[in-house]
C-alpha positions, 0 to 999 in steps of 0.5 A: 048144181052140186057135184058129189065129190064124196066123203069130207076127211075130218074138216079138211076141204079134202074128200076122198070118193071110190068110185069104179076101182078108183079112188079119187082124192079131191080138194074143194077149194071153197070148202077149204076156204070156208072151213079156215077163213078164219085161221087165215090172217088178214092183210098178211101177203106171205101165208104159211099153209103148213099151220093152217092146212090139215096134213092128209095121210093114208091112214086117215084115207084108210079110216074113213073108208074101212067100213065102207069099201074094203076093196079099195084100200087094207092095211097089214100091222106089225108090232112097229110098222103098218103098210097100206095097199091101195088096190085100185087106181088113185087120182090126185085132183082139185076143184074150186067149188063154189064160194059163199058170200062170207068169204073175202075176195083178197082171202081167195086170190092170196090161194087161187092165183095157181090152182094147187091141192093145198094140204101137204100128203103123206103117204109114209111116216115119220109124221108125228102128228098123225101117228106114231108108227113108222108106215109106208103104202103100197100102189098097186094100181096107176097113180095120178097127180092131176093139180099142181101142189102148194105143199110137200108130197111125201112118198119115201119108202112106198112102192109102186106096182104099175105106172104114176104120172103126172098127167090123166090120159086126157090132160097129157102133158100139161105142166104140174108145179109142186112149189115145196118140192117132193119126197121119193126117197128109198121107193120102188117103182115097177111101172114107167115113170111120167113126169114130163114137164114136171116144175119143182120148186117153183117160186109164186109170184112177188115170193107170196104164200111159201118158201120154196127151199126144200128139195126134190128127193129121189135118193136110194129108188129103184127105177125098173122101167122107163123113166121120163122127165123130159122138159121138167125144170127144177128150180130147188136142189135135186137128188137121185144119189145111190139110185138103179135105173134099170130103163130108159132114163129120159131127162132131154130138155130138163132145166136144173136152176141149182144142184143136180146130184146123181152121186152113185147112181146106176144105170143097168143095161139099157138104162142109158140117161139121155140129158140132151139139150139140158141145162145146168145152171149150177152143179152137176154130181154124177161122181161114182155113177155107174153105167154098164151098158155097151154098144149095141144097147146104145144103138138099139135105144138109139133106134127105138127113139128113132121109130117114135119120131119118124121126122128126125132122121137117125144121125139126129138122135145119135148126136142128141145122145152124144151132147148128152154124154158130153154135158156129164162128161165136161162136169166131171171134167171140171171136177177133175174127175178124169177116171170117170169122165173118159167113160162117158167120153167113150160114150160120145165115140160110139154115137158118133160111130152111131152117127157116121154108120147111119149116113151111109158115107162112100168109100175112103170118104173121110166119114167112112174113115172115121167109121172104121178107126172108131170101130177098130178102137172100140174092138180092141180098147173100147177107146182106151177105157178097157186095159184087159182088152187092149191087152188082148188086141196085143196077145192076139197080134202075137198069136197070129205072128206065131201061128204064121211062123209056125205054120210056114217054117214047118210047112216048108220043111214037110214040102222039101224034106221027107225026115223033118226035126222037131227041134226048133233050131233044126227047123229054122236051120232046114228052112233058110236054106231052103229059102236060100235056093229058092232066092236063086232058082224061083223067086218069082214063086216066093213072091206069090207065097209072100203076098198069100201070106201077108193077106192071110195075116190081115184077115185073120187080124180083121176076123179077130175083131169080129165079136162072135170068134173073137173069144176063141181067137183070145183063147188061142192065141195064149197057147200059141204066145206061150209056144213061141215064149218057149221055143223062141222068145226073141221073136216076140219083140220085134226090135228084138228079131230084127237086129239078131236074125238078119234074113233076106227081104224075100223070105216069108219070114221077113215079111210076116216079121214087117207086118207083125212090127206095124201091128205090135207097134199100134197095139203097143201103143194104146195099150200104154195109152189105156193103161195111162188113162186108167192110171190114178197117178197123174199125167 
């Protein structure tokens, strides 16, 4: 029985059948044969297809639908350029058709050994053969690439409105070879992206019919929702150079056999990559890449592949996202990119604080140490990353030590004396002889002022690393160091008060000053220690 496949494009073995808003695209591998048997040299192992096969087009799908159904496929023309809109889904697919008793057996097993759409496809120019005109097409419905291909697709400049995948619903997941590689370039895709268990580049077996030197091209797309390329292997050069993912970005399990490039590319907000447990066999350029996610996007991706895949718990998917982090930032480090590699270092640090959260460790455990030191360096430097934030953790300590001071020397002297100086001399002066006689009538009362206003300076240190007053602490604490700069400059660095302004160790002063030299001393610290990272000159 006969299957009606449709419409036969110019001799080609390739029919084309709108059906139900959806335009199939068929090779029938018989009819293919039967109409080149003898264009096939005989006794020859290597087959060039690229001389034999004829190129398959959009206009040419367009041609020969144009008088039959105008809803499946228009055009819009310019003086120098013609796109295509296909308005209904399209599916990519290969039948093997009957054989008729003319053609040789070694002639159908030198093709039918991988099951492949044979003619290369181009969906935009340049194409010289066809058609002079520069054109592209545009998908507006999904697009489905059900067989694997012998030669090159060619997509660059098109745009896609819903989904392309790989894979029909019903055949999800199977693998797809394209053994000459594809061409993405400059497109645009607004639906996801399936392209699991894609195999690009894949040589036949003992090297027969194609070479396949030609790469999987992805340069200047932009990707706006998720991407999945999990478990695909390519086994040609690859490249995704200057590219916008702007969703997920899932490339787990991937096997790169020779160059993965992804120079300049971005990943936006929560288009976090995820390259876990992949392998690269050879290079890998993620040189200029930008990645302008934070935490709590990572967190949140974190979680939403946790609730996929209810068998891994949570501290599983954290470390999976942080060996991927860890694969890109060993290249770069090899490449002695050492800029951009403690970026992504920084992205190992907040999944492992991801990890270490998600294990619930008991208190003063060393997990839950490692927790809080990991917090307390994202906070103020985001791991030594972020100089203008390490110098705001320093500003605010400074604030703080100057709100204390000020707010104990006046109210000591608002507490003790009815007429009290705005002179900041007057009002030191005021204040150590009122310290001074408390020393010798009630110091007992000093100690109990002392601890109220260390703990004061610990929490309003700790609320300062909370994100949501954090802001308005910064804003502050200029006015507030600014203040002291003015009035008394000698106290903001600590070495400094100490040595100049010896005062009993039971003065609030005294004790504000300790607490306050601690603090400077670690902030100071990473700061030198960020702006040493994120120098250009060696260290």
């Amino acid at each position: 029985m006969r299957i009606d496949i449709g419409l036969e494009i110019e001799n080609s073995g390739v029919f084309i059948k709108p059906d139900n808003n959806i335009l199939v695209i068929t090779l029938n591998f018989s009819k293919f044969i039967e109409n080149n048997k003898y264009k096939i040299p005989q006794g020859q192992d290597n087959i060039d297809v690229g001389d034999i096969a004829t190129p398959l087009s959009s206009h040419m799908i367009y041609n020969s639908l144009e008088s039959k159904d105008a809803n499946i496929i228009s055009k819009i023309e310019t003086k120098d350029t013609i796109e295509y809109y296909f308005h209904c889904k399209i599916i990519l697919d290969m039948v093997v058709g009957d054989f008729g008793k003319s053609v040789d057996k070694t002639t159908i097993e030198k093709f039918l050994h991988k099951k492949a759409f044979i003619s290369p496809i181009f969906f935009s120019h340049p194409d010289n053969k066809t058609q002079e005109k520069n054109y592209r097409s545009i998908f507006e419905k999904e697009v489905y690439i059900n067989c694997n291909c012998f030669e090159r697709l060619k997509f660059s400049n098109c745009e896609f409105k819903s989904k392309i995948s790989l894979h029909k619903p019903e055949n999800k997941y199977e693998i797809t070879e394209f053994h000459n590689g594809i061409n993405f370039e400059n497109c645009i895709f607004n639906g996801e992206i399936e392209f699991r268990n894609l195999v690009s580049g894949t040589p036949l077996p003992n090297d027969k019919y194609y070479n396949n030197e030609r790469e999987t091209n992805f340069k200047n797309c932009i990707f706006k929702k998720r991407v999945d390329f999990s478990n695909a292997k390519f086994c040609n050069n690859v490249y995704f150079n200057n590219s916008h993912f702007k969703g997920y970005a899932d490339f787990h399990e991937c096997e790169f056999e020779k160059t993965a490039c992804f120079y300049g590319a971005t990943f936006h907000n929560k288009a976090i990559p995820n390259f876990s447990q992949a392998i690269f066999k050879e290079n890998l350029n993620f040189v200029n890449v930008k990645c302008d996610f934070e935490f709590e996007n990572l967190k949140e991706r974190i979680k939403q592949e946790k609730e996929q895949d209810s068998k891994k718990t949570l501290d599983k998917f954290a470390n999976d996202f942080r060996d991927s982090f860890r694969l890109i930032k060993n290249a770069l480090v090899k490449d002695n990119n050492l800029l951009d590699a403690s970026n992504f270092h920084k992205y190992e640090l907040y999944c492992k604080e991801i990890e270490l959260d998600s294990k619930n460790p008991k208190i003063f455990s060393k997990d839950f140490i490692d927790k809080w030191q990991l917090f307390f360096y994202r906070i103020t430097s985001n791991h030594h990353t972020d100089l203008l934030k390490s110098f705001h953790s320093l500003l605010v300590v400074i604030g703080i030590f100057a709100f204390l001071n000020i707010a104990t020397i006046i109210g000591f002297n608002c507490y003790c004396l009815q007429n009290i100086s705005l002179s900041p001399y007057t009002l030191i002066a005021h204040h150590n002889a009122i310290i001074k006689h408390l020393l010798n009538c009630n110091y007992i009362s000093l100690l109990g002022i002392n601890f109220a206003l260390a703990v004061v300076f610990i929490l309003l240190f700790c609320f300062s690393l909370c994100s949501k007053i954090r802001k308005i602490i910064i804003s502050l604490s200029y006015f507030l160091v600014l203040l002291l700069l003015i009035s008394l400059p000698q106290y903001i660095i600590p070495t400094i008060g100490i040595f100049t302004d010896k005062r009993p160790l039971l003065d609030p002063l005294s004790i504000i000053g300790g607490i306050y030299t601690l603090l400077f001393a670690i902030m100071f610290f990473s700061l030198i220690k960020t702006a040493r990272k994120n120098s250009i000159i060696p260290h």
